[in-house]
N, C-alpha and C positions, 0 to 999 in steps of 0.2 A: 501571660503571653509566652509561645515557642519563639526561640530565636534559631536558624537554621543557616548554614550557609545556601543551602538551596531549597525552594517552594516550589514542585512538579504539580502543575493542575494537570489529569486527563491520564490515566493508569492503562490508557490503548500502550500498541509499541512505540510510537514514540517516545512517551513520557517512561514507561519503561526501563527503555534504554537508557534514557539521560538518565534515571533513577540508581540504576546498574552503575554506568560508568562513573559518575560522578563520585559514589560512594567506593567505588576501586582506587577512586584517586582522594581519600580517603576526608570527603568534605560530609557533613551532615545534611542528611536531605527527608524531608516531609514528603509523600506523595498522594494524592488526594485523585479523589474518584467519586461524583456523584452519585456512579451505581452503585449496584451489590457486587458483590460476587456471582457470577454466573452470569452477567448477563450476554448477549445477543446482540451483536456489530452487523449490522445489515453490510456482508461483504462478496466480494466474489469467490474468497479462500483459497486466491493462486499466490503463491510463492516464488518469485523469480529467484534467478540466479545472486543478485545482489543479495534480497532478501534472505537467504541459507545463511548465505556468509555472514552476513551481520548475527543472525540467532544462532550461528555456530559459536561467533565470538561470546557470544552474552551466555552461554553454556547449556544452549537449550538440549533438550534428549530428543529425537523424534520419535525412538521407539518408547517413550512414555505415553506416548498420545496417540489412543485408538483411532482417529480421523484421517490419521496421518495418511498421504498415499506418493509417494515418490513418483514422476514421471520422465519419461525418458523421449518421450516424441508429443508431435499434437497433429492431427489431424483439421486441417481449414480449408472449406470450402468458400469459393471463391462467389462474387456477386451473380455470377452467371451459370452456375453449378458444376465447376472443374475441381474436383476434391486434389490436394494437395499435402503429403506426407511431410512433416517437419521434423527430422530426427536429430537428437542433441548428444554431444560425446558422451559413448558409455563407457563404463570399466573406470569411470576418473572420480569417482562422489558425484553429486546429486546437483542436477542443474533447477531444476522445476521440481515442486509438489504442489500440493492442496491439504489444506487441513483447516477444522472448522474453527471460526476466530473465537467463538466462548470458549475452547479449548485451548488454542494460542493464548489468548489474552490472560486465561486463568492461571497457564504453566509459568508467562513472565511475569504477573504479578508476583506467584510466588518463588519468582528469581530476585524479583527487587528486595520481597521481605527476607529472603536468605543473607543479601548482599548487607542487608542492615537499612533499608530505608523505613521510616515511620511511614509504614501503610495505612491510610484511613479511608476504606470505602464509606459511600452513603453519604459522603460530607462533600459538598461544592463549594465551589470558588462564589462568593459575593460580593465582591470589591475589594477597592481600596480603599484604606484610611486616611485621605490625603490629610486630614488634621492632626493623623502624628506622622509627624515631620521627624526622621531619623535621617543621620547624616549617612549614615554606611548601610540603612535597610532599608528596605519598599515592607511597609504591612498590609499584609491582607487581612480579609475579614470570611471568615469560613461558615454556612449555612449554619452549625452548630452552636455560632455564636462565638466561636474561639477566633484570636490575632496568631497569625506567625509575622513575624518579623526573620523577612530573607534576605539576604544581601541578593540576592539574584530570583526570579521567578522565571520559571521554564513552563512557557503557552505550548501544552499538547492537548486541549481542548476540543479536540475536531474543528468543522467547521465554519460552525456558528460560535465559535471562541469567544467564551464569558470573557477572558482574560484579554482579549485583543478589542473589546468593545468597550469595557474599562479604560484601554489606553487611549482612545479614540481615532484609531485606525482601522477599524474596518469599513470595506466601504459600503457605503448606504443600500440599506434592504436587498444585501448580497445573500445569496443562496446555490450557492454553487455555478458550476458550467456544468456540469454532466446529471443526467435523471440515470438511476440505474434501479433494476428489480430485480430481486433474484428470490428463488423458494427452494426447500428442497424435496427430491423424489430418491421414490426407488427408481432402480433400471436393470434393464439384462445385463447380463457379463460383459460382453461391447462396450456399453456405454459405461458400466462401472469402474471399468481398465481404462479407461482412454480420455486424454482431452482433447474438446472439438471447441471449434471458433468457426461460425458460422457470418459470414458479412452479406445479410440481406441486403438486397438494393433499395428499401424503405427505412434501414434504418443506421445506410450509410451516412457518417463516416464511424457511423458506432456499429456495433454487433452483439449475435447472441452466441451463451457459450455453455458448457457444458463443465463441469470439471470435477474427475473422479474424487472421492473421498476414501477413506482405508474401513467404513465401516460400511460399503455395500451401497453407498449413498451417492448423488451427485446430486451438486451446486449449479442448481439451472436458471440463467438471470437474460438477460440483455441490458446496453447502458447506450445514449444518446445523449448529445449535445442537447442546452436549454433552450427553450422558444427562443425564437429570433434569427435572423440572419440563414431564413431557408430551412431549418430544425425544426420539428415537432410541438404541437402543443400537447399540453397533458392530457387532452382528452383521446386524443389518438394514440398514445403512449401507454395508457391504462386500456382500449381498446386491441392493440396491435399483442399484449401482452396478452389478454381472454385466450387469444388462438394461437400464440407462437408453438407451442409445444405438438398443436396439429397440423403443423402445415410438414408434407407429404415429407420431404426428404430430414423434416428433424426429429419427427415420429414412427422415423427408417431405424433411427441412431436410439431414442430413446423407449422405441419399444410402449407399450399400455402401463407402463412406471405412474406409480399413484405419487399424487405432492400430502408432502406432508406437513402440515403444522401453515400457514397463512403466508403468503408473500409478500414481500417487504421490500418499502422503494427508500432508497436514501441520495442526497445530492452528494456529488462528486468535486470538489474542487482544485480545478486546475490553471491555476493562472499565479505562478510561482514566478519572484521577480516583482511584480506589481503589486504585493501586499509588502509594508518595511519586517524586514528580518526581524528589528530589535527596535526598541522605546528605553530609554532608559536602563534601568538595570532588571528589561523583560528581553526575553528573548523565545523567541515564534520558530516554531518545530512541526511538522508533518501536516496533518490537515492544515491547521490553525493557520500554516503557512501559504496556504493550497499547494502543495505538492506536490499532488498525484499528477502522473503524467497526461499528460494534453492526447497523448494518442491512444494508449489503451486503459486510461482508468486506474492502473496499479497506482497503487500509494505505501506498501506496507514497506517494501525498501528504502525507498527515500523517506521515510519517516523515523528507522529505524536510526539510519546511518547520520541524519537531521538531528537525532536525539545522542548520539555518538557526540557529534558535533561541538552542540553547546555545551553537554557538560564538559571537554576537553578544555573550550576556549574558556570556560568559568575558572577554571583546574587552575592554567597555567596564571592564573593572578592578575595583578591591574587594576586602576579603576575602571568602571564603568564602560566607558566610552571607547579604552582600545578593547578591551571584551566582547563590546558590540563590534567594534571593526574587526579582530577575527574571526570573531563566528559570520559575520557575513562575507568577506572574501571569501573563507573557504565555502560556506555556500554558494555561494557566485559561481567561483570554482567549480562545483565539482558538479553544478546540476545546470544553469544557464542557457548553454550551447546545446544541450542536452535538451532541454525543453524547448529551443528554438526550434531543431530540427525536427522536432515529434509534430509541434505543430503544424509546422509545412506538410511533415506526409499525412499527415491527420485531413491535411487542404484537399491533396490527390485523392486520400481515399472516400473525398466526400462525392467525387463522381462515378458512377459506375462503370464507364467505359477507362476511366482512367484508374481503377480501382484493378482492373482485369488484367491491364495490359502490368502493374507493377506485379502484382501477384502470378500472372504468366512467369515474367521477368526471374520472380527466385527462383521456379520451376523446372529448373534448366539443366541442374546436374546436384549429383548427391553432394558435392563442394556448398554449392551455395544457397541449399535446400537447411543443410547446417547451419552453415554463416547466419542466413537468417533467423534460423532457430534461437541462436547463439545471441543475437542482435534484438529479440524481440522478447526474451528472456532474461534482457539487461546482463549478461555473463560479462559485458566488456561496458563501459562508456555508450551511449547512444552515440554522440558525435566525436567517436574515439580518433577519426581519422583527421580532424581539422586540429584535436587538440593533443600534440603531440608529448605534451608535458605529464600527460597522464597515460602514455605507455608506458610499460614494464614487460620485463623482462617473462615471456612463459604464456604472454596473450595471447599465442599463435595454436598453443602447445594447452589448452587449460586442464584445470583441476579442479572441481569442484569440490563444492561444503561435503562435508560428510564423508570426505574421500577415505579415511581410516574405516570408519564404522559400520557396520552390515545394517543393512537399509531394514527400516521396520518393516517393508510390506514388500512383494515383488511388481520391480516397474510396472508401470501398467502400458502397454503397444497400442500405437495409434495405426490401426486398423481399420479396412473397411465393415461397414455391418450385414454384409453379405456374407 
């Protein structure tokens, strides 16, 4: 049997980062990975502002990684067809990119096995042993047939969280809030420079979007909310998707771009707050948490920063139970409000006449054409203005990741395709 201070299920960025961190703060950590290597995270591959920062901290390289594409604006048309320029401070590092997740995923694995954590893909999480009873460990039971014994287990399982079903918190035949699909295509020059966000009036308060990649490629998906409550059934979801790519103004942008390789739907989980942080000596990170934001779907920064998180509050020591209480205040903290308010505008943008008049609203001057940019790109807190504790100093003024280092690829301009 491994004995560990820390057991990472789930080798996405989440578990990653807790892998990273943990092992900087110099605890022994196992991290496990049902897949292989290589594989394929059904994502939308945008990067927000939060998200740099964190893979800046974990030492990622961008120019290592051919997919890479830096963005400097996004181009969003609106429910009624009023295109709308979104430009994000330049000249300061990198507010937004895109880059493909078997690429991400593959570069911070091999940051975690640099950092020293027991990487073992191909092996999954299968339970626990509640029959051995350790007073300072939790044992799991790994597909291979091997025990770790961890004083602490970190859920970054996506999800459908093996690890959070084990504890018996997850709730009953949960499958996410969000349907999302994405494939990827060639495209003209246009659309390979530029991210667009496109908010159909069918399939508000969700949208479809575009988002350049650094090898010539774009990540073309759409994501909606789950049946119920006025939302979509899958039948019309898998229907609405047959023809997205032809309808008249996104096949303006994307040009006769062939798809390449099969499109892939995966749930989205968003309802962060109402799954428990922590069980014991588990503690629940990025998906597994549901995480992702209630309004646009991102999840890779809050997952990152989620995986930051735990391994600190593991770090600084304690039993159990105030470990569980810091890791969850600070998540309390620092996402909450944050998701409150996503969802509320998530509520606006489910109507289209109210969806038009907010999106008019940024539209107003290059000031707040930014601001929003800046806001929708996670650069600041979502509900920065109600929670005053998490101002700093240079908010007004920012600086983005990467601001030393000469950008892999050059920006791409969110341009019309005229």
């Amino acid at each position: 049997m491994t004995t560990v201070d820390v057991l990472v299920v789930g080798a996405g960025p989440a578990g990653t980062s807790a892998a990273i961190w943990a092992r900087r703060a110099g605890l022994d950590v196992t991290l496990v990975d049902r897949a292989v290597a290589g594989r394929d995270k059904c994502c939308g591959d945008g990067l927000t502002a939060l998200a740099l920062r964190e893979l800046e901290s974990l030492g990622l390289a961008p120019q290592a990684l051919d997919s890479w594409m830096t963005v400097d604006a996004a181009a969003v048309r609106t429910p009624r067809g009023r295109l709308v320029r979104l430009p994000l401070p330049v000249g300061a590092g990198q507010f937004a990119a895109a880059c493909r997740r078997s690429e991400l995923d593959a570069a911070l694995m091999e940051l975690a096995a640099a950092a020293g954590a027991d990487l073992r893909l191909g092996v999954a999480f299968a339970g626990f042993d509640e029959a051995e009873r350790r007073p300072n460990a939790k044992v799991a039971v790994l597909s291979d047939g091997t025990r770790v014994a961890a004083r602490f287990v970190i859920a970054a399982d996506g999800v459908y969280s093996g690890v959070r079903k084990a504890l018996g918190i997850s709730p009953p035949r949960y499958r996410g809030d969000w349907h999302a699909f994405r494939g990827y295509r060639t495209a003209p020059r246009t659309a390979a420079r530029t991210l667009w966000v496109w908010f159909e009036p069918d399939l508000l308060p969700g949208y479809a979007w575009s988002f350049p990649l650094g090898d010539g490629r774009v990540n073309f998906g759409f994501g909606v909310p789950r049946a119920g409550g006025g939302t979509l059934a899958g039948s019309e979801i898998a229907g609405i998707w047959k023809g997205l790519a032809e309808r008249p103004h996104i096949r303006e942008v994307l040009g006769a771009g062939v798809a390449e390789g099969p499109a892939r739907a995966w749930p989205i989980p968003a309802r962060l707050g109402e799954i428990e942080f922590t069980r014991g000596r588990a503690l629940l990170v990025g998906d597994a948490a549901a995480a992702a934001d209630p309004l646009t779907g991102e999840g890779i920064g809050q997952a990152l920063q989620m995986g930051r998180m735990a391994a600190h509050a593991i770090a600084r020591g304690g039993p159990p139970h105030s470990v569980a209480a810091r890791y969850t205040r600070c998540a309390q903290s620092e996402f909450i409000a944050d998701h409150g308010l996503a969802r509320a505008l998530s509520r606006v943008l489910g109507h289209e006449r109210l969806a038009e008049i907010a999106l008019g609203a940024v539209d107003v001057s290059v000031w707040t054409r930014r601001q929003f940019a800046r806001w929708m790109f996670e650069d600041y807190p979502r509900a920065a203005v109600a929670t005053p504790r998490r101002w700093h100093r240079g908010m007004a003024q920012p600086r983005g990741a990467y601001a030393d280092a000469t950008p892999a690829v050059a920006p791409a301009a969110a341009t019309s395709p005229s």
